[in-house]
C-alpha angles and dihedrals in degrees: 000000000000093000094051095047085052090050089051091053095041083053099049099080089046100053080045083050100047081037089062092040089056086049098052091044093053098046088052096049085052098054095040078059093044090052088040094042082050095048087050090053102045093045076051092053095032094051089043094059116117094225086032092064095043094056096039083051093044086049097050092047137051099211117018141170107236128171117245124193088320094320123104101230119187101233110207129164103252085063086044088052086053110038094056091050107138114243079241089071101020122023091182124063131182113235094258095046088048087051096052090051093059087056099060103045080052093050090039081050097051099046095051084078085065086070098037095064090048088051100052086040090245083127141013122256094218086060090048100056092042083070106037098023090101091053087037092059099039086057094048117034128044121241103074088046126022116278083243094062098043088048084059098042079055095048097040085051092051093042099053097040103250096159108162091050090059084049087054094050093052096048094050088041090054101102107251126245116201096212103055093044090065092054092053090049091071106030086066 
């Protein structure tokens, strides 16, 4: 009965130990579903936004019909090309041009508080990109748009101010590496 007795005692730090280990592990894998359960929430928000869609469907397409204040206005990338001229380079802009303009500093503005959020480890980078890399890349390297386009997204992105777009973009253009992905995934 002694030596059980002595067992029971020797045991005793190591069930507190593996009891605070179970905690721990609990309380991270409820924050890693908070953040995951907040992300969710903001690409929801983000994706439903009037001026969000717009951009995310001018950006899939070359040429697309999008509703402009009540008019139906074939989008295509040359107006793109010259709607988001700097006014380094164009002081005088058409209506529409001056629309679409508005949109995109709406849709650059809301997706800054990607970064943000990045930023302040309220989410992981890896889940965000998982999400925007396809917009981000298509901003940001030829191929899906003209180089002359994405020259101007770039510049247009410089010009304005939108910095934590162009934070975004580099971190979606650094090559990945899976490893350390991973990492990142849970140590945040």
């Amino acid at each position: 009965m002694e030596s059980i007795i002595k067992f029971m005692e020797q045991l005793g730090p190591v069930v507190v130990v593996l009891t605070f280990i179970k905690v721990t592990w609990e309380y991270i894998k409820g924050q890693k579903w908070k953040k995951s359960e907040f992300l969710s929430k903001e690409i929801k928000e983000f994706f439903k936004d009037d001026n969000v869609s717009k951009v995310c469907a001018m950006l899939d397409w070359n040429a697309r019909k999008i509703e402009i204040d009540g008019k139906v206005v074939l989008i295509t990338d040359d107006m793109l090309h010259a709607a988001l001229q700097t006014h380094a380079d164009r002081s005088k802009f058409t209506e529409v041009e001056a629309r679409l303009r508005d949109i995109f500093d709406q849709f650059f503005d809301k997706l800054s508080y990607f970064n943000i959020h990045i930023q302040n480890g309220l989410v992981s980078q890896t889940e965000v990109l998982t999400y925007l890399s396809y917009y981000l890349d298509i901003l940001s390297k030829p191929g899906r748009k003209p180089k002359r386009l994405v020259e101007v997204f770039n510049n247009y992105i410089s010009y304005y101010g939108f910095v934590n777009v162009q934070q975004l973009i580099n971190k979606s253009n650094k090559k990945k590496n899976p490893l350390l992905e991973k990492l990142n995934y849970f140590l945040n």
